[in-house]
C-alpha positions as CSV (number, residue, x, y, z in Angstrom):
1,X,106.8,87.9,62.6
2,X,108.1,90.7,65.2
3,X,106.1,93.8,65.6
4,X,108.2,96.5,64.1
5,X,110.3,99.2,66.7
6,X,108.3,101.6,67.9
7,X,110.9,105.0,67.0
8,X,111.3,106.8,70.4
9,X,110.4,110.6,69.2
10,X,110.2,114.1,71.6
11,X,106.4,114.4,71.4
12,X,104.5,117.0,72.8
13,X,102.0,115.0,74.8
14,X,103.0,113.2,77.8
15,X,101.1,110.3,76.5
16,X,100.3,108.0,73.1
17,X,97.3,106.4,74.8
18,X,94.5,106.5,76.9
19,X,93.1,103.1,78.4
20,X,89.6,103.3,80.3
21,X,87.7,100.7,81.0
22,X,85.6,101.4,84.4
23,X,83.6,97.8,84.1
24,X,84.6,95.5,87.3
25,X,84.7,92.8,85.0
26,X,87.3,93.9,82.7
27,X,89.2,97.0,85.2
28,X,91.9,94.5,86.7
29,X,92.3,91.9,84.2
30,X,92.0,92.8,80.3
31,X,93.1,96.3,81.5
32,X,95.6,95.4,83.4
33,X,97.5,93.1,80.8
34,X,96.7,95.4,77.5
35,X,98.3,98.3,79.5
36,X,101.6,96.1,80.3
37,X,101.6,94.8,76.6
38,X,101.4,98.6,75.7
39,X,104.0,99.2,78.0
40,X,106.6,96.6,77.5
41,X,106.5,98.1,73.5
42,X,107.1,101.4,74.7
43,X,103.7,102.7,74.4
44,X,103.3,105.4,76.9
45,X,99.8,105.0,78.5
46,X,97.9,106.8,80.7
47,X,94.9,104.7,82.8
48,X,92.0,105.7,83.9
49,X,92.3,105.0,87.9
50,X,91.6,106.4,91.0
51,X,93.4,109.7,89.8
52,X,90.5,110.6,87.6
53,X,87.5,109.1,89.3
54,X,88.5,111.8,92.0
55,X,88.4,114.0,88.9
56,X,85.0,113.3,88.1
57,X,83.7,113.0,91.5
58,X,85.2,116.2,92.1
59,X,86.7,115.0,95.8
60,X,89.8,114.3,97.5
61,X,92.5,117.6,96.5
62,X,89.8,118.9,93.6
63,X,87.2,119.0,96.2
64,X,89.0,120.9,98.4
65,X,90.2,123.0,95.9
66,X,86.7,123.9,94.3
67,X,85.9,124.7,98.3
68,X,88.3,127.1,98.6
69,X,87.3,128.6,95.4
70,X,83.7,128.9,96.3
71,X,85.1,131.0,99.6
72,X,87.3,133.1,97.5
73,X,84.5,134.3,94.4
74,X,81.5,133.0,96.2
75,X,79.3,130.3,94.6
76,X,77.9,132.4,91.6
77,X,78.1,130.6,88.3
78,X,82.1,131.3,88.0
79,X,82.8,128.4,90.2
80,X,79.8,126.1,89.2
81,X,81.2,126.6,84.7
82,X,84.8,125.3,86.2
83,X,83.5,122.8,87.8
84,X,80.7,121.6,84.8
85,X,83.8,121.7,82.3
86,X,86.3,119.3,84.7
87,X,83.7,117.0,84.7
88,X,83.2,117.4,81.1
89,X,86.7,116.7,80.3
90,X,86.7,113.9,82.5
91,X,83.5,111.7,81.3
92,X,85.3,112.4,77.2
């Protein structure tokens, strides 16, 4: 039996799904086929990679961002709550 068509609506999130799995033994191979299965049915997903890793890590662009930040307002607690909720909203 054929999975039924998935109806292609405006929705207002970029996304239907978010895949993470951040075990080595399951990042490039379960992951990596459930996300084209998703994908091949229209399934817009969004996977945890590099991208966010940075994100919680707080390095690469958002590093440098939070450094020039910390030169602007100083490194008080304004700079320290932005940086405690990105990382909150990246280990959910």
């Amino acid at each position: 039996m054929a999975a039924p068509p998935i109806a292609h609506e405006t929705f207002a999130w970029e996304y239907n799904v978010f895949l993470s799995f951040g075990g080595e033994d399951t990042c490039k191979t379960f992951t990596d086929h459930l996300y084209s299965a998703l994908y091949q049915i229209g399934i817009r997903t969004f996977r945890d990679d590099e991208e966010l890793k940075k994100v919680r890590k707080q390095s690469g662009n958002y590093g440098l961002s939070f450094a020039k930040h910390e030169e602007y307002f100083g490194k008080g607690d304004k700079v320290q709550k932005w940086r405690d909720a990105l990382t909150k909203v990246a280990d959910m």
